[in-house]
N, C-alpha and C positions, 0 to 999 in steps of 0.2 A: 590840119594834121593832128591839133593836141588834141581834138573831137573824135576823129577818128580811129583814134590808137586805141583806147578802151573798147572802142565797139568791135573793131579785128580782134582785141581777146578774148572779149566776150563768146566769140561769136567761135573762135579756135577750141573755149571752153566746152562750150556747149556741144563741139562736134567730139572731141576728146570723152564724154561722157556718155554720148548719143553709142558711139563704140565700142565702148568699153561693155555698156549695158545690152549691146549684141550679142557681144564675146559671151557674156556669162550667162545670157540666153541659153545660144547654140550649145555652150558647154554642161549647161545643167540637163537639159535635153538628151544632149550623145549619153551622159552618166546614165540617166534613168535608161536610157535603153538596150544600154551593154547591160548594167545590173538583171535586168528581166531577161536579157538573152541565156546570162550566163545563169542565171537559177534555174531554168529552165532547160538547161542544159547539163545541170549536172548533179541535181539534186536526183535521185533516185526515186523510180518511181510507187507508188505507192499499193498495198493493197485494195482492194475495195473496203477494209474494214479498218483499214489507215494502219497499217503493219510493214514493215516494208518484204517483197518477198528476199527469198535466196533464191542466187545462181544454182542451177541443176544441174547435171551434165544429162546428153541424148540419152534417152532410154533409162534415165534414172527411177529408180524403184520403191516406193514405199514401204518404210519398215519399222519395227518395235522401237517407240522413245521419238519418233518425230512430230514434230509439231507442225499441223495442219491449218488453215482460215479456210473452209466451209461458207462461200456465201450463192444465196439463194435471192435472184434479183428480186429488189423491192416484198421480201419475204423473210426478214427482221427476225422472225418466230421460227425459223427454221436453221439460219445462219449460228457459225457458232466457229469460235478456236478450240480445234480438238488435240489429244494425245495421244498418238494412236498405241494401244496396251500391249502388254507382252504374249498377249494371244494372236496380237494384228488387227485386234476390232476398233473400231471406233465410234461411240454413242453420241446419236442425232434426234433431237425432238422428231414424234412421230415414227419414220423408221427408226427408231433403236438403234437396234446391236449391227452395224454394216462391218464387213472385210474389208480392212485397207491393207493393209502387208500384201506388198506380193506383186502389187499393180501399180504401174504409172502411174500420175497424177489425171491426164487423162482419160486412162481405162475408169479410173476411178471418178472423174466429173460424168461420164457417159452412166456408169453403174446410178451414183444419185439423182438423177435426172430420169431412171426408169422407173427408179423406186418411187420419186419423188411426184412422177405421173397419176400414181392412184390417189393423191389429194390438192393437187393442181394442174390448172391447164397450161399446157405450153412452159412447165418450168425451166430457167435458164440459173445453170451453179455455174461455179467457178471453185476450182480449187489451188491455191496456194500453199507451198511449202513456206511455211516463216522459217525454222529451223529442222536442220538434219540431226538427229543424232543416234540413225539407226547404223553410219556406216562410220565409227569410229575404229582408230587404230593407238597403242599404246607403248609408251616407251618407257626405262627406268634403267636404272643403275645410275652410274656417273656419266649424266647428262644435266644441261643448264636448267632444263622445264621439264620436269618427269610432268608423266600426266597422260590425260587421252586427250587423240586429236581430230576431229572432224576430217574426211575423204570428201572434200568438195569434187574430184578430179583422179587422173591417175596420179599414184604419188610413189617413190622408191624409197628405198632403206633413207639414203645419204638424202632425199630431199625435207625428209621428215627430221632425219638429226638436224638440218640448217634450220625447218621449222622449230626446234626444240632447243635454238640459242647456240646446237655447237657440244660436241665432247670434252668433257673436264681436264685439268691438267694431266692428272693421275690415269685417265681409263686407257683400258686394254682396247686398242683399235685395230688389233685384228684379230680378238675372238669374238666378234659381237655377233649375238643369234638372235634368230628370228623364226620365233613361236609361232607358228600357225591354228587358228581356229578348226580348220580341218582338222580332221581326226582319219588315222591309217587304218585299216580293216582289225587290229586287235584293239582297239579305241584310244589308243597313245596319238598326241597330234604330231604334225609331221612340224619340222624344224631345220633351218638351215642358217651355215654358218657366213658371214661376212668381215672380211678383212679390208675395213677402211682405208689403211693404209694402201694397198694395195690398186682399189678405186678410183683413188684420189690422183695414183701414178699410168692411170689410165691401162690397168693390167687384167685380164679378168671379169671381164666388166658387167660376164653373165651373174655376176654375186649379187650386182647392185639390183635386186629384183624387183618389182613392182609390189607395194603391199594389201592384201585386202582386206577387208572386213575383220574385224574381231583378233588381226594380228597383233603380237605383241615382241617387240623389241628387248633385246636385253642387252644393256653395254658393261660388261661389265672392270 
């Protein structure tokens, strides 16, 4: 028995060990391949020219101040990150001066791919939004963020004040107007008033309007 007592620990050793070195097998394993799930799950995906794109919403429009990725497969020489100008144009090796304002992003890959036919065959674009910032809207007075703010979406008065941090202690929350870009038939823009207060108590609720393009907020 005094022989055999060392070799049963021995041997309990060895198995305690043999397990352990399982365990942290199977578990370095599971890690690596939750990791590579989840990157791959959530990392965003990329442009062709490694840009990340923006979300658009349906039927979103190309317009003056946005930023475009122009890629042309395996045609390097044609590819390009444009701006598109306050004319609406956009300059491309070869074609030049093209129209982007105005059109989708895929009216717009169809348009370069026709142009693009007179000096290759079978061309295949792609075009990407990197950044919007033709459909900005603007806010000011005593508010937390003055400033202009990207229209990824639809967006209303009271969603745009939470984007902009919130009304200052001091401001007037039921005179706040809202300047519109449109202009009335005597060339004054049209503009309407909002009563926060009012919103908020669920009163009214046609003030709380939708904002577009080129609008601008006053709180004052």
């Amino acid at each position: 028995m005094i022989h055999v007592l060392p070799l049963l620990i021995a041997a309990a050793f060895a198995s305690l060990c043999a397990s352990n070195l399982h365990a942290q097998t199977s578990l370095g394993t599971s890690v690596a391949v939750t990791d590579s799930s989840s990157a791959k799950g959530s990392a965003p995906a990329p442009s062709p020219t490694g840009a990340t794109a923006t979300a658009v919403a349906p039927g979103f429009v190309i317009g003056p101040d946005d930023v475009l990725s122009i890629v042309f497969w395996r045609e390097k020489d044609l590819s390009a990150d444009v701006v598109v100008r306050p004319d609406g144009r956009i300059s491309l090796p070869l074609m030049n001066e093209v129209q982007a304002a105005g059109l989708t992003p895929e009216q717009l890959r169809q348009k370069l791919v026709e142009l693009a036919g007179q000096y290759l065959e079978e061309p295949n674009a792609t075009v990407v939004v990197k950044q919007i910032n033709s459909r900005r809207v603007f806010i000011t007075g005593n508010i937390a963020k003055q400033g202009p703010y990207n229209l990824l979406g639809a967006t209303t008065v009271v969603q745009l004040i939470s984007m902009a941090g919130g009304l200052l202690e001091y401001a007037d929350k039921e005179h706040i107007v809202v300047v519109h870009a449109e202009r009335r038939p005597d060339g004054q823009p049209w503009s309407d008033k909002v009563n926060y207060g009012e919103v908020l108590k669920r009163k009214n609720l046609r003030q709380n309007i939708e904002l577009r393009p080129g609008d601008t907020v006053i709180v004052p």
